[in-house]
C-alpha positions in Angstrom: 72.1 22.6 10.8 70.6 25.5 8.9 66.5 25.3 8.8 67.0 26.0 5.1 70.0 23.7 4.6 69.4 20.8 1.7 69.9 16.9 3.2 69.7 13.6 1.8 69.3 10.0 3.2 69.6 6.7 1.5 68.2 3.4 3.3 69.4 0.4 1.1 66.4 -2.4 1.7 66.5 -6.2 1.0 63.8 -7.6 -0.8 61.6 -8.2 2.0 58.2 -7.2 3.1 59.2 -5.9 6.3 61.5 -3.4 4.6 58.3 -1.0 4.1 58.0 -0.9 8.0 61.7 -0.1 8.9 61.6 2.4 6.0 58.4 4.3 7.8 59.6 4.4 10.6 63.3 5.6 9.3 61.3 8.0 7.5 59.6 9.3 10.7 63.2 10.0 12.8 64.3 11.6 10.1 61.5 13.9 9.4 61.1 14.3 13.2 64.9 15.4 14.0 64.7 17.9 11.2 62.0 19.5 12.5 59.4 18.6 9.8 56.7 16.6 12.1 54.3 18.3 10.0 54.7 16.1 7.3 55.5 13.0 8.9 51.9 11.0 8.3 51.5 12.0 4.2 55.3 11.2 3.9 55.3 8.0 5.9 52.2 6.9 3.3 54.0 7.8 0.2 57.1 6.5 1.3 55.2 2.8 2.3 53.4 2.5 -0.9 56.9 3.2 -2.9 58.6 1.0 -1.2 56.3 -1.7 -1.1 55.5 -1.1 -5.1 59.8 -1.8 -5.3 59.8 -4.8 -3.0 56.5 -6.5 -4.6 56.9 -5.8 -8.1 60.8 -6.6 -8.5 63.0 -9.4 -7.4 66.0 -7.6 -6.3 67.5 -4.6 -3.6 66.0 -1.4 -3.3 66.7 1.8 -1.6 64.5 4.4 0.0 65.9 7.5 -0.4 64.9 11.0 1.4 65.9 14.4 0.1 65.2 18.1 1.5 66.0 21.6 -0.8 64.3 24.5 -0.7 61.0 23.5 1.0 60.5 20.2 -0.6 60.9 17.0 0.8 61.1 14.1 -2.4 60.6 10.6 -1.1 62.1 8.2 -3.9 62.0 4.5 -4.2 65.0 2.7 -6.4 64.8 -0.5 -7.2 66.9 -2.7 -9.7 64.4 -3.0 -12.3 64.4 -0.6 -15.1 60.7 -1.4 -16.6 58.6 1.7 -15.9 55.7 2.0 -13.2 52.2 0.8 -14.6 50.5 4.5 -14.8 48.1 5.4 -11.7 44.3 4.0 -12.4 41.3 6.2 -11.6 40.9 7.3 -8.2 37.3 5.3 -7.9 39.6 2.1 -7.7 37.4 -0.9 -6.3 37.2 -1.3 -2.2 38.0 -5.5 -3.0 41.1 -4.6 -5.3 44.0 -6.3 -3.6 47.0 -4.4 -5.9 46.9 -1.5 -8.2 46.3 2.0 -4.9 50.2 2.6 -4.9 50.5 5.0 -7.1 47.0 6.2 -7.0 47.5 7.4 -3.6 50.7 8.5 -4.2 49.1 10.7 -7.0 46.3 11.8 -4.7 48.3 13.0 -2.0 52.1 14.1 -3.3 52.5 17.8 -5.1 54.2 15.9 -7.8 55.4 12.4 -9.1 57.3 10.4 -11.4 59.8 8.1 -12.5 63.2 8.2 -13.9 65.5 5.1 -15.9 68.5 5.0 -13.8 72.1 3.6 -15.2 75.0 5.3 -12.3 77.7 3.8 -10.2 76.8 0.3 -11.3 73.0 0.3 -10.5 70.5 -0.1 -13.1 67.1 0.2 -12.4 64.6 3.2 -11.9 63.4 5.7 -9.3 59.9 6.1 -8.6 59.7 9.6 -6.6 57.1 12.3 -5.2 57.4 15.8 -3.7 55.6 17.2 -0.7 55.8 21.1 -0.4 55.8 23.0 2.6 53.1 25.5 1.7 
């Protein structure tokens, strides 16, 4: 395959804390057989706190999913709930707080983020989702 060809990857994940672990290291083959070690650690802790927002917050399946175009790798969580992500809090969260560093990290360390309602082939819900540039 083409350095510059465009991929995607869905892992479909029980609701189960030991999804976030398969899905880092799922993360880290396919990042590693595309050549992209270089961004294996910052995507592996994006892609854990997304996933484990989705399996914490929600009751149902989710899905890791992994996509490559044009020099940007987007790590998105889906899960079956279609309430939006609380916002990020301040960087300067507490040392002691339990819950509440997902996103905050993710905003710290992705190029971008967001979320997106989601109503296709029968799943409801919403994708939580960041990008990681090559430059």
């Amino acid at each position: 395959m083409p350095a510059n060809a465009s991929w995607e990857y869905t892992l479909y994940i029980p609701n189960d804390p030991r999804a976030v672990t398969i899905s880092r290291r799922t993360l880290r083959l396919i990042l590693t057989m595309h050549g992209l070690i270089r961004l294996v650690d910052t995507a592996e802790l994006l892609a854990a706190e997304l996933v484990s927002n989705a399996v914490r917050h929600t009751k149902g399946p989710a899905a890791l999913r992994i996509t490559w175009s044009t020099g940007v790798l987007r790590i998105g969580a889906w899960d079956a709930d279609p309430e939006p992500p609380e916002p990020p809090g301040d960087l300067n969260f507490s040392e002691e707080a339990e819950e509440g560093r997902g996103l905050v990290l993710v905003r710290a360390c992705a190029d971008l983020w967001g979320w997106q309602p989601l109503s296709r082939h029968g799943n409801r819900g919403k994708l939580v989702w960041c990008e990681l540039g090559t430059t």
